[in-house]
C-alpha positions, -999 to +999 in steps of 0.1 A: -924-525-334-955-520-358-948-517-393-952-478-400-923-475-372-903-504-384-902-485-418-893-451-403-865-465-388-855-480-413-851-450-433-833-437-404-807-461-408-804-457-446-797-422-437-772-426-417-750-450-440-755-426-470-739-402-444-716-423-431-708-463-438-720-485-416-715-525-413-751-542-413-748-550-377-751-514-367-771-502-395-796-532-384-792-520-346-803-485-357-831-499-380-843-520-351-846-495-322-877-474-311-858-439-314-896-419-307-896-440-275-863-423-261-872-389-276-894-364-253-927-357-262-925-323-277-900-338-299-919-369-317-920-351-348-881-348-349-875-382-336-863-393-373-845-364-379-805-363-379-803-340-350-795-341-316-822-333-291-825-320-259-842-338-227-844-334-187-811-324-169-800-298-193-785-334-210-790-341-247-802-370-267-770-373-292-780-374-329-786-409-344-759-402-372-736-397-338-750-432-317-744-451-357-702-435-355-696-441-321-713-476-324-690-482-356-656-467-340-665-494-311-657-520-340-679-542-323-677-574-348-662-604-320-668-581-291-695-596-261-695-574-233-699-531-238-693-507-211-711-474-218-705-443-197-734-421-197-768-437-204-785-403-209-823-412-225-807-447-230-808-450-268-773-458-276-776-487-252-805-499-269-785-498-304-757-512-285-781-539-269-785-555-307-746-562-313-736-570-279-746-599-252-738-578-226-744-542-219-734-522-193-743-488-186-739-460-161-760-427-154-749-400-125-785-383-128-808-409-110-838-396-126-826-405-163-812-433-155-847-446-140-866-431-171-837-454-194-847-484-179-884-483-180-880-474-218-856-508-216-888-529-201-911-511-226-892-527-256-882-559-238-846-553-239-827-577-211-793-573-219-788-544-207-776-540-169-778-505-152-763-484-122-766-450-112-728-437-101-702-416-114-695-432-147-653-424-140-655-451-118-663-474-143-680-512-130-652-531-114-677-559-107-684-570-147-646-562-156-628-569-177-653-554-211-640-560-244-655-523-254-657-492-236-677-460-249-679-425-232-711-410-243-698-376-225-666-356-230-637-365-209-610-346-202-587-373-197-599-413-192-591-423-158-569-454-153-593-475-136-611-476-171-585-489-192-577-513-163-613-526-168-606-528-206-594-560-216-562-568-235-570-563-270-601-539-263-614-508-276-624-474-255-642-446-278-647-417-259-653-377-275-620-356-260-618-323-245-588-313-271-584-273-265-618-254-273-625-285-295-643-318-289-629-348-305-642-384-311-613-407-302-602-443-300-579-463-275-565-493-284-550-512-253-520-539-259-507-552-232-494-518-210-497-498-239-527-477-251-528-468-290-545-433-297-565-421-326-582-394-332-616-393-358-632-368-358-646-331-338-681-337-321-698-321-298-710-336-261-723-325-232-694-326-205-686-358-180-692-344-146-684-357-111-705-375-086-743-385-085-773-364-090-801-376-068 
């Protein structure tokens, strides 16, 4: 990263903790990751900006104040292995891919899902391993994940998910609550699941099957 971007995202990251406090692993995730490389073109200018922005696939590139919370909520300190459903532009798995060995991620829509990973080789990022498929399904073959994150509203989180989810693990995922969009968190112990809600958001829907 050259220095003029390094200090841009930097201040992107300061931001974000004034908003909202973040340990120094994710505020140095944020502070280390490329965010003009996963906006589109048109957008560049906005790239620093707290906003979410949109991209190809009617999909959206979540705000960086949104990728710092859900990181955080994750609380990722002793955790190795992340499961992220919905890659989108791929920028929360980048973030992601500076706290965690192991990063796995999921896109339905082929097309953004190729576009993530070239961004991946772009910035030398290796940790992070990618499928296109219906994210629901989760990734049976990596299980069991020590994290989970849904970076698409759910309606409900299918079994198979918290049976990839190891004892002791977290799943973060924004909730389809009513008319209203909430960030929550799953705790799994044992055969019990422990729920709590954060916080209303706002994400684009999880939706069935693969998108050639």
């Amino acid at each position: 990263m050259d220095r003029i971007t390094a200090t841009k995202t930097a201040r992107l990251a300061e931001e974000c903790h004034q908003k909202f406090s973040l340990s120094d692993a994710v505020k140095g995730a944020i502070a280390s990751t490329n965010r003009e490389l996963f906006v589109p073109t048109g957008f560049k200018h906005n790239a620093y900006k707290l906003d979410a922005l949109p991209m190809g696939s009617s999909q959206w590139i979540s705000s960086p104040l949104t990728v710092a919370k859900m990181t955080e909520y994750l609380e990722p300190k002793g955790a190795d292995r992340v499961l992220e459903v919905g890659c989108g532009s791929g920028y929360q798995a980048a973030v992601l891919s500076h706290i965690f060995r192991g990063v796995f991620t999921i896109e339905r829509i082929e097309s953004l899902m190729i576009e993530a990973k070239n961004r991946f080789r772009e910035l030398g990022i290796h940790n992070i391993h990618t499928r296109t498929d219906d994210g629901q399904n989760g990734w049976i073959q990596y299980a069991p994940y020590d994290r989970i994150l849904f970076s698409a509203t759910a309606k409900e989180i299918p079994q198979k998910l918290f049976d990839q989810l190891r004892d002791g693990g977290i799943l973060v995922a924004p909730m389809q609550k009513g008319s209203k969009q909430i960030i929550t968190q799953f705790k799994k112990s044992g055969n019990s699941i422990q729920k709590t809600e954060l916080e209303s958001c706002d994400f684009v829907p999880i939706l069935d099957g693969v998108q050639k």
